[in-house]
Backbone as CSV, one residue per row, in Angstrom:
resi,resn,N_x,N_y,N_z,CA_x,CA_y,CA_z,C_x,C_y,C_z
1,UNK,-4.355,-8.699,-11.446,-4.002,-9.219,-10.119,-3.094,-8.223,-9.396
2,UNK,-3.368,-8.296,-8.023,-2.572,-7.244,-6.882,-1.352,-8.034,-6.924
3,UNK,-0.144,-7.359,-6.421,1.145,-7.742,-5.308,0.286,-8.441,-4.126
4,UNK,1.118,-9.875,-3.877,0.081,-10.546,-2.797,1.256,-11.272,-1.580
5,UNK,1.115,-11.582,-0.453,2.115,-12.130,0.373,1.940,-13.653,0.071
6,UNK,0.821,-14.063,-0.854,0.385,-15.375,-0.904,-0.201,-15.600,-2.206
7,UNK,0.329,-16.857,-2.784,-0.612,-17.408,-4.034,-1.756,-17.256,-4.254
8,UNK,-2.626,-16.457,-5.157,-3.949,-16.570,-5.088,-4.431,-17.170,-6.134
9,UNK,-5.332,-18.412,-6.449,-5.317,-18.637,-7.814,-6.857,-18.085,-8.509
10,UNK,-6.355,-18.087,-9.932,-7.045,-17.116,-11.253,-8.687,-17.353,-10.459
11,UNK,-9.034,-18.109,-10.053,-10.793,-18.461,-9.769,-10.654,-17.761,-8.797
12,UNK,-9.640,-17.531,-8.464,-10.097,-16.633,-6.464,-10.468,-15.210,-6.933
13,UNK,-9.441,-14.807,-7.878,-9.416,-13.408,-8.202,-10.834,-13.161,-9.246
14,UNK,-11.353,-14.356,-9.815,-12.237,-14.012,-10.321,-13.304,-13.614,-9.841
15,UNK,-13.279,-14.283,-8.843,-14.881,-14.336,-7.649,-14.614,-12.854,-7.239
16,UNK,-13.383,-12.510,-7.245,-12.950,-11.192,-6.075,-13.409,-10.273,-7.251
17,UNK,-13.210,-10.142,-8.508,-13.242,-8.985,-9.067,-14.842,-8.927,-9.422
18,UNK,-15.486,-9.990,-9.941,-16.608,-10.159,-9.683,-17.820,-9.573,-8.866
19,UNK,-17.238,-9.714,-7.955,-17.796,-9.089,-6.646,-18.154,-7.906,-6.518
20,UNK,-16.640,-7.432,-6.842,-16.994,-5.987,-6.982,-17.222,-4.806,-7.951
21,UNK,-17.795,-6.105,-8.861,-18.208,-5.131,-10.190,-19.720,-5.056,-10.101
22,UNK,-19.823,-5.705,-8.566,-21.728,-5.394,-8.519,-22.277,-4.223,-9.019
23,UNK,-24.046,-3.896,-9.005,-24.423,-2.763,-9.843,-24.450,-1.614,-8.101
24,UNK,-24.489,-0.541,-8.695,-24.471,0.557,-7.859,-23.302,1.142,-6.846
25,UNK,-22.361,0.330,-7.515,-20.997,1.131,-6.893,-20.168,1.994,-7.860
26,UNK,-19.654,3.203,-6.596,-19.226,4.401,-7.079,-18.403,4.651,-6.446
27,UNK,-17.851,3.842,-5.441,-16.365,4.503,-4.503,-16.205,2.880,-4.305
28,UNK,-16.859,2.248,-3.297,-16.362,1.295,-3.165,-16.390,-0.245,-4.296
29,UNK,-15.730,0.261,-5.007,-15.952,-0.661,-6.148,-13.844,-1.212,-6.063
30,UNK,-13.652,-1.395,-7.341,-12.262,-2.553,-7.619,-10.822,-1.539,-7.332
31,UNK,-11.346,-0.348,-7.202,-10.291,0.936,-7.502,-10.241,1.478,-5.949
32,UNK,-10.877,1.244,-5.239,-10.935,0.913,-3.288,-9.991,-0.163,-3.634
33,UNK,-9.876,-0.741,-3.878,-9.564,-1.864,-3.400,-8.231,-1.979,-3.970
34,UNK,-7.786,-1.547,-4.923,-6.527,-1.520,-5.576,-5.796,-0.142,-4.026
35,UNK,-6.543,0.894,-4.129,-5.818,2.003,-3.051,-5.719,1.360,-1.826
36,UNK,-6.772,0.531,-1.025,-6.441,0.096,0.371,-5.497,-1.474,-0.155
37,UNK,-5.089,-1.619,-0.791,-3.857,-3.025,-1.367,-2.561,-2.072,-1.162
38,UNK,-2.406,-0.693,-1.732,-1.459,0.025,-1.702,-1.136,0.529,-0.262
39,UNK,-1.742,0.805,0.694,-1.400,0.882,1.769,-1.146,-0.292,2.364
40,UNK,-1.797,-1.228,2.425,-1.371,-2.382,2.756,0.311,-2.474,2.609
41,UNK,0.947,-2.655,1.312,2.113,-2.592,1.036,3.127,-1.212,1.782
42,UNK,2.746,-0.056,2.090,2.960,0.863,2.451,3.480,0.272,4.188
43,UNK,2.501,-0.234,4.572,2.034,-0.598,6.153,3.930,-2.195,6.202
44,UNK,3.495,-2.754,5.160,4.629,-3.777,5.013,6.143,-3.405,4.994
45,UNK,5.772,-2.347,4.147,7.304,-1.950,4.113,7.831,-0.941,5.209
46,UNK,7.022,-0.489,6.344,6.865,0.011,7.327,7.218,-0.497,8.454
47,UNK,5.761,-0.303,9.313,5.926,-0.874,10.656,5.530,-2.365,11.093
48,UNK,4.777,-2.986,9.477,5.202,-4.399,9.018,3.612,-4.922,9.712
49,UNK,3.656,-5.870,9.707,2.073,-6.399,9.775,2.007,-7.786,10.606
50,UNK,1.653,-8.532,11.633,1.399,-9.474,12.555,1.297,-10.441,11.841
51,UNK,0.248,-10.669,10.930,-0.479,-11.490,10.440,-0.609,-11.221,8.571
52,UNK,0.479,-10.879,7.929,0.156,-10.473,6.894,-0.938,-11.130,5.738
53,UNK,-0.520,-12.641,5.684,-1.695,-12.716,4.661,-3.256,-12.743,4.945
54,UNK,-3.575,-12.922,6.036,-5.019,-12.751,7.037,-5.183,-11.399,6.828
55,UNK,-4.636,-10.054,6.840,-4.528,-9.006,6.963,-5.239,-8.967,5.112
56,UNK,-4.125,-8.712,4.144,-4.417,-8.994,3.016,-5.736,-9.438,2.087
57,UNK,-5.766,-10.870,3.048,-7.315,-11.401,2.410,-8.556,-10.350,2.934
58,UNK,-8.446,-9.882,4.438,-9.499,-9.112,5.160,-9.495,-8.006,4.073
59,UNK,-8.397,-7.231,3.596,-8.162,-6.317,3.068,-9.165,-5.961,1.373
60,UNK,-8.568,-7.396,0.851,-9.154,-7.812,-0.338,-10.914,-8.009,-0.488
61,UNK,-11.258,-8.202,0.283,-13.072,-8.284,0.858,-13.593,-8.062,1.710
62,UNK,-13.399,-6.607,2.013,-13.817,-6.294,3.508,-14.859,-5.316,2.253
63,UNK,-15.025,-4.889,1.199,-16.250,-4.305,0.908,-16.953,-5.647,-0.635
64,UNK,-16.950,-7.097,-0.435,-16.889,-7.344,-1.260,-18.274,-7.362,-1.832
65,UNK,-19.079,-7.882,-0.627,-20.462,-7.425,-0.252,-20.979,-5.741,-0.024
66,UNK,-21.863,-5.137,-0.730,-21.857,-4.048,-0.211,-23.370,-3.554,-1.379
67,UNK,-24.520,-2.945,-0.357,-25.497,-2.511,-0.736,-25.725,-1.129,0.002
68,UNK,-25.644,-0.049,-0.232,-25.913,1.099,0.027,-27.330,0.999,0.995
69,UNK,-27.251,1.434,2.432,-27.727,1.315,3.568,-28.212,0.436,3.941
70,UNK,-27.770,-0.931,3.469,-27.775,-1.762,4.505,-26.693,-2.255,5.923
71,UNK,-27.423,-2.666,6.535,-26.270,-2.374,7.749,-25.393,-3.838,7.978
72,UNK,-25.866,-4.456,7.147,-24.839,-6.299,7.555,-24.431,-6.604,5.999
73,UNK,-24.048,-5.489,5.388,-22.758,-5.592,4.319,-21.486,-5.800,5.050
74,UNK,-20.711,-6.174,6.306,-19.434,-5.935,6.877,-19.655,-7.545,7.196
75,UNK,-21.042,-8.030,7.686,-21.276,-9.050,8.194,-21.244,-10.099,7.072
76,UNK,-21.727,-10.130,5.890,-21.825,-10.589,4.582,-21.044,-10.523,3.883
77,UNK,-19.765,-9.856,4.007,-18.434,-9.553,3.506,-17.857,-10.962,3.913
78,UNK,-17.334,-10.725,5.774,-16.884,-11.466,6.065,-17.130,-12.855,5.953
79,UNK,-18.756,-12.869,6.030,-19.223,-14.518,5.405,-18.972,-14.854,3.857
80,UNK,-18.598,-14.109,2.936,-18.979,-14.608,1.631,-17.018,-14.450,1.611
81,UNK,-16.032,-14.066,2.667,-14.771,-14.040,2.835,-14.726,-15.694,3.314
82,UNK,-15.126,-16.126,3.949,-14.859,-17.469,4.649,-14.979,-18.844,3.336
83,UNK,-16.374,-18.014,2.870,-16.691,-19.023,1.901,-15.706,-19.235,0.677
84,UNK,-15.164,-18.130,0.248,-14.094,-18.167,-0.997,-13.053,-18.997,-0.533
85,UNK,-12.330,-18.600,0.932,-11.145,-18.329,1.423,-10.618,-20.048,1.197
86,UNK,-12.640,-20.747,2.008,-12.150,-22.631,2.178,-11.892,-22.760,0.749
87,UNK,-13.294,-22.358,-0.378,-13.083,-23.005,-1.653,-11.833,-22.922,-2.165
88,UNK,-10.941,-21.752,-2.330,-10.046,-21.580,-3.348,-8.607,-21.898,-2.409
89,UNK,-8.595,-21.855,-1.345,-7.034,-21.743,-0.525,-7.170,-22.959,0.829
90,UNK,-8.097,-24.184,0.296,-8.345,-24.877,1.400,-7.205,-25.105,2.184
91,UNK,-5.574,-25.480,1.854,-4.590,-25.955,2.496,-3.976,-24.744,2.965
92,UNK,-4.424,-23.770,3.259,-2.973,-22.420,3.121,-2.942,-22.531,5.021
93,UNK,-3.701,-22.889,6.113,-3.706,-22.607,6.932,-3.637,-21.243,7.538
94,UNK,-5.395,-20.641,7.391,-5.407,-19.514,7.398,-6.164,-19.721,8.708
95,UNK,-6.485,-18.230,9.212,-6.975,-17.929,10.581,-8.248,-17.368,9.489
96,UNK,-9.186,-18.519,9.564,-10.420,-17.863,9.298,-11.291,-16.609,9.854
97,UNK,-11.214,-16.986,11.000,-12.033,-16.181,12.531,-11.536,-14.980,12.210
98,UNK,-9.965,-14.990,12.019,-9.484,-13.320,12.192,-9.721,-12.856,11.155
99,UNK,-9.781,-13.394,9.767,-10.566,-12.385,8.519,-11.283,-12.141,9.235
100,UNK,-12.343,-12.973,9.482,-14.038,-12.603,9.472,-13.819,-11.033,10.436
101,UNK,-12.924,-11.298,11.862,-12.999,-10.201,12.918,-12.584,-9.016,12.254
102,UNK,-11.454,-8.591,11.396,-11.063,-7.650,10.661,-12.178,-7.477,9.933
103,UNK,-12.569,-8.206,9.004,-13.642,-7.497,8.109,-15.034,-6.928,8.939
104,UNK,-15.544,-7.200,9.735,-16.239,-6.177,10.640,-16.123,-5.619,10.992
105,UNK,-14.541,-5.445,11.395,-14.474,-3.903,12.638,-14.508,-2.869,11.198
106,UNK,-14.584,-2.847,9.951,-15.024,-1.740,8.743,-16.767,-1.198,9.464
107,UNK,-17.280,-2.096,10.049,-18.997,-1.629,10.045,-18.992,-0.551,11.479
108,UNK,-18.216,-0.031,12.013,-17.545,0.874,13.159,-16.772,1.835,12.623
109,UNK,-16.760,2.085,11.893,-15.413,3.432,11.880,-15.601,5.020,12.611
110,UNK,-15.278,5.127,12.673,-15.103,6.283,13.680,-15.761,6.099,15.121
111,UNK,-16.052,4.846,15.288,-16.743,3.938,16.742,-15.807,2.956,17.408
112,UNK,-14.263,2.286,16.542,-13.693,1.187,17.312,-12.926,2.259,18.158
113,UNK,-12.947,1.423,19.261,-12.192,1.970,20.774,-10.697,1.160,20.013
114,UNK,-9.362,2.321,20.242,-8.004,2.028,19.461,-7.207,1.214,21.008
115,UNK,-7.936,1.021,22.044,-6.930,0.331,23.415,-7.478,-1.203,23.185
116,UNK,-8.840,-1.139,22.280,-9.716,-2.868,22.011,-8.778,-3.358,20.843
117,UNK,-7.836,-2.628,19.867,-7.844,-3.186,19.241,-6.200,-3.346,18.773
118,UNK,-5.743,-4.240,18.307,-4.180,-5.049,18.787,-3.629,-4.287,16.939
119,UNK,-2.557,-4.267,17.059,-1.325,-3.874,16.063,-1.841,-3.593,14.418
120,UNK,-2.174,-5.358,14.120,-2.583,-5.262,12.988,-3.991,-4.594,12.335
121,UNK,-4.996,-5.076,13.936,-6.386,-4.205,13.512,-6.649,-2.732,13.592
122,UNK,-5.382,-2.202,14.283,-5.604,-0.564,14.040,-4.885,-0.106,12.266
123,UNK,-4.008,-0.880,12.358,-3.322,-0.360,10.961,-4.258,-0.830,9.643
124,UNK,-5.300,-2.316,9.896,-6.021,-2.532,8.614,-7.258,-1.834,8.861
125,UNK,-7.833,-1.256,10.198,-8.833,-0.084,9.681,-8.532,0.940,9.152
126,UNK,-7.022,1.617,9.441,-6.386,2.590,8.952,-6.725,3.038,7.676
127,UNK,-5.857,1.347,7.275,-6.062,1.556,5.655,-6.975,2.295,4.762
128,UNK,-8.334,1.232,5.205,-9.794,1.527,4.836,-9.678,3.273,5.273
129,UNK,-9.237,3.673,5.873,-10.022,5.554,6.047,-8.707,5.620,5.524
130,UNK,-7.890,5.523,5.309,-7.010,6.632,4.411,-7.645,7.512,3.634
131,UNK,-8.357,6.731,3.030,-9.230,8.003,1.746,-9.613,9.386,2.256
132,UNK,-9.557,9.733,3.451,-10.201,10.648,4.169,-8.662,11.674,3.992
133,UNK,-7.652,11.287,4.615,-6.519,11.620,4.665,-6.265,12.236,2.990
134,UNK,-6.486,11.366,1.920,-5.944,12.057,0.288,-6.200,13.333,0.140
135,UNK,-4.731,13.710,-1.286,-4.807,14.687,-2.241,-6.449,15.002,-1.961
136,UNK,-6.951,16.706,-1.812,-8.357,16.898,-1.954,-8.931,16.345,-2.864
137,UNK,-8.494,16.537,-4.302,-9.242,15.999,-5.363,-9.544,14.555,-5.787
138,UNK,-9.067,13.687,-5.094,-9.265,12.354,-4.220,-10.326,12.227,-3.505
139,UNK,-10.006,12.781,-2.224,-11.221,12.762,-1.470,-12.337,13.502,-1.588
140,UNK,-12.576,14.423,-2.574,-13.879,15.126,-3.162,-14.549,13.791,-4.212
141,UNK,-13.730,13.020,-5.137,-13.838,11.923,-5.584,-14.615,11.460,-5.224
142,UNK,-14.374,10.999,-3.641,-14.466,9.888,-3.327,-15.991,10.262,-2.306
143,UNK,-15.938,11.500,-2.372,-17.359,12.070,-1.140,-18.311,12.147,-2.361
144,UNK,-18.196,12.168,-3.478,-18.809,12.458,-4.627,-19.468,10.856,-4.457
145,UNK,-18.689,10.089,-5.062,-19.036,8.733,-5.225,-19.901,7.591,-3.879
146,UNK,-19.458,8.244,-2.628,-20.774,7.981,-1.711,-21.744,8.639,-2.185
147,UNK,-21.965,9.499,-2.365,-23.067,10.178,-2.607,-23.700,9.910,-3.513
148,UNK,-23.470,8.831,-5.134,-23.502,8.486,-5.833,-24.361,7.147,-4.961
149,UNK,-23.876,6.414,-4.222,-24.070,5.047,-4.009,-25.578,5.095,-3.401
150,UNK,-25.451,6.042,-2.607,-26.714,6.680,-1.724,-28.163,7.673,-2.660
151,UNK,-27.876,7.418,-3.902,-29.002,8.149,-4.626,-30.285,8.338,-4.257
152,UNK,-30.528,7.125,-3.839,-31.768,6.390,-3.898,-32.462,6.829,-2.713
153,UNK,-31.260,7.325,-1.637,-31.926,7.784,-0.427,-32.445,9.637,-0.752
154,UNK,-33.788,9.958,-0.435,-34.203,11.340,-0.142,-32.918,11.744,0.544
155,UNK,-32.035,13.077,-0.378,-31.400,14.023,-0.876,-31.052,14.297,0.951
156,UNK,-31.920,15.254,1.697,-32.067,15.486,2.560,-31.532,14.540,4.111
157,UNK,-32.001,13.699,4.267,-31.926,12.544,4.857,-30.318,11.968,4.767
158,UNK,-29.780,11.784,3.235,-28.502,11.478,2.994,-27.622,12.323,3.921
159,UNK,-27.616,13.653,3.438,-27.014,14.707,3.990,-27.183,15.048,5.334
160,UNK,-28.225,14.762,6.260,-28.145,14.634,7.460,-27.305,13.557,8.131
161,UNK,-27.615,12.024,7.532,-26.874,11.428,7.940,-25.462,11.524,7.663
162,UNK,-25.058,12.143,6.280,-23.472,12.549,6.710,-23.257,13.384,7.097
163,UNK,-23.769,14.394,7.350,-23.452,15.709,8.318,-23.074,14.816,9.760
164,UNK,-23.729,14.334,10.265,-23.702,13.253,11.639,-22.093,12.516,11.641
165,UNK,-22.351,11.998,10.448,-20.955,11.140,10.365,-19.695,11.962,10.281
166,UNK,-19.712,13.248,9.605,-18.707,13.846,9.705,-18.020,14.591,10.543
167,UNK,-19.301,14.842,11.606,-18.954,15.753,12.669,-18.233,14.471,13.807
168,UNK,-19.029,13.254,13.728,-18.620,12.376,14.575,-17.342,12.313,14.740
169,UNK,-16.767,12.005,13.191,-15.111,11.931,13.179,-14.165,13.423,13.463
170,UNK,-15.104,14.373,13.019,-13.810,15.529,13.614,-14.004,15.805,15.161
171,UNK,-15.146,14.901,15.810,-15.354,15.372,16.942,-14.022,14.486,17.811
172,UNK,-13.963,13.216,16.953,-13.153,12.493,17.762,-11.755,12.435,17.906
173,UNK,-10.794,12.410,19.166,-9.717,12.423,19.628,-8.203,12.414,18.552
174,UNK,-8.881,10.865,17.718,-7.849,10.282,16.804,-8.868,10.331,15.691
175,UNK,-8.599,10.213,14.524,-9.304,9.793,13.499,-8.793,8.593,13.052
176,UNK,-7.183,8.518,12.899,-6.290,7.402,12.978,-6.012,6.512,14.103
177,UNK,-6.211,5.223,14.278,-5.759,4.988,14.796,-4.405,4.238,15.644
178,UNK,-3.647,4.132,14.310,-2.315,3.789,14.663,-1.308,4.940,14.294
179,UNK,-0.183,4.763,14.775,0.828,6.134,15.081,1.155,6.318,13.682
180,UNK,1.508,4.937,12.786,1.490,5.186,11.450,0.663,6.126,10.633
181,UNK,-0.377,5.726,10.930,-1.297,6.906,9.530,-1.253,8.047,10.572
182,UNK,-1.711,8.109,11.975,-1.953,9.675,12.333,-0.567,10.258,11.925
183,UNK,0.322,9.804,11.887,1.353,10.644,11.892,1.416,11.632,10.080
184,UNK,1.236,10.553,9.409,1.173,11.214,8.022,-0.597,11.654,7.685
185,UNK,-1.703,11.063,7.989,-2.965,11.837,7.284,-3.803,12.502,8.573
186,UNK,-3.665,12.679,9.765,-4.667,12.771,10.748,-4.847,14.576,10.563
187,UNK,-3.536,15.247,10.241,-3.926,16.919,9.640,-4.830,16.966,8.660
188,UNK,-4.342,16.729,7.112,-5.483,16.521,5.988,-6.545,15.841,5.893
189,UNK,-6.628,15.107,6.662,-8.326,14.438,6.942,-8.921,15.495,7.667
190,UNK,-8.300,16.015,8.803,-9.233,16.757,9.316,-9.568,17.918,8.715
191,UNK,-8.969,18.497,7.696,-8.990,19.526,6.730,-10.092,18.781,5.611
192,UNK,-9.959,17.596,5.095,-10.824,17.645,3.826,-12.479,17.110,4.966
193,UNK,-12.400,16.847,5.649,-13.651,16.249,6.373,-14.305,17.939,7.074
194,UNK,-13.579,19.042,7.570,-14.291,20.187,7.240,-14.744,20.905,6.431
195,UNK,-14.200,20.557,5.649,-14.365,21.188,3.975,-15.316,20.731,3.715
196,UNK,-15.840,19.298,3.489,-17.154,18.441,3.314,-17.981,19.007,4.404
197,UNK,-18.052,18.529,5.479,-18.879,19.351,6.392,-19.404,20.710,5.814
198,UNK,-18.723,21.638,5.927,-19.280,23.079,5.144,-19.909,22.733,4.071
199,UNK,-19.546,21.976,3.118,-20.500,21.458,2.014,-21.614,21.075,1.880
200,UNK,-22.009,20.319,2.516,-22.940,19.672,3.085,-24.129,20.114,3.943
201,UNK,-23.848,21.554,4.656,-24.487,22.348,5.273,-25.727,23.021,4.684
């Protein structure tokens, strides 16, 4: 079990770990999820969080669902988030809606407009791309292990589509979008995301 702002009980965490011991994960599996929990806490002891345990739960299953190119894993996250959230925490008086809204804006990254989106939702997409920002040998890890998830796709094709994705993000303004992370990863992301780029070429 994580550090949590809220009681979670043993069946919640079971469903949660469960989840993400599905077959064919290689990055976004239980060890995502332990690193974006750690920023989370990072973000707390910081510039602090609106909505912390809504934040948290989004945090905890925003990849809980997840099939390598399909495109409504963010959408199926957030639904199979609603469904745990009533079973196991019916009384906690949670903002259902705003999981669900956090756990989608993950199916956008390097696409959410940062003036659409309020305090807590720039700092919990943050989270999620930190990985971009890590120690290189982290984020080689972790470009390794997409690439892992994506086997199945013709070699070629993969690599076009992340060539696309990578240029997208160094093309863009911020990569971060709250003052928090640009301030500490928005240099080394843009360093390990050229580095991949050249790779990839």
């Amino acid at each position: 079990m994580l550090p949590a702002p809220l009681a979670l009980p043993p069946a919640f965490w079971d469903a949660l770990v469960a989840a993400y011991a599905s077959p064919g994960r290689a990055y976004h599996d239980w060890t995502h999820v332990e690193e974006v929990v750690q920023r989370y806490h990072e973000v707390a002891a910081g510039p602090g969080w609106q909505h912390p345990r809504e934040v948290f739960l989004a945090l905890l299953l925003h990849d809980a669902v997840y099939e390598p190119g399909r495109t409504d894993n963010e959408a199926r996250s957030a639904e199979l988030a609603t469904q745990l959230i009533a079973r196991h925490l019916p009384a906690r008086d949670l903002d259902l809606a705003l999981i669900a809204e956090l756990i989608e804006l993950t199916a956008h990254h390097g696409g959410n407009d940062p003036m659409r989106l309020d305090h807590d939702a720039a700092l919990f997409v943050d989270c999620d791309m930190a990985i971009l920002g890590a120690e290189p040998a982290r984020f080689d890890a972790y470009d390794r292990g997409v690439a892992l998830e994506y086997q199945a796709v013709p070699r070629a094709q993969y690599l076009a589509g992340r060539r696309r994705f990578l240029a997208a993000l160094l093309a863009s303004e911020h990569i971060y979008l709250s003052d928090h992370f640009r301030a500490k990863l928005e240099a080394p992301a843009r360093a390990n995301l050229a580095r991949a780029q050249t790779a990839s070429s």
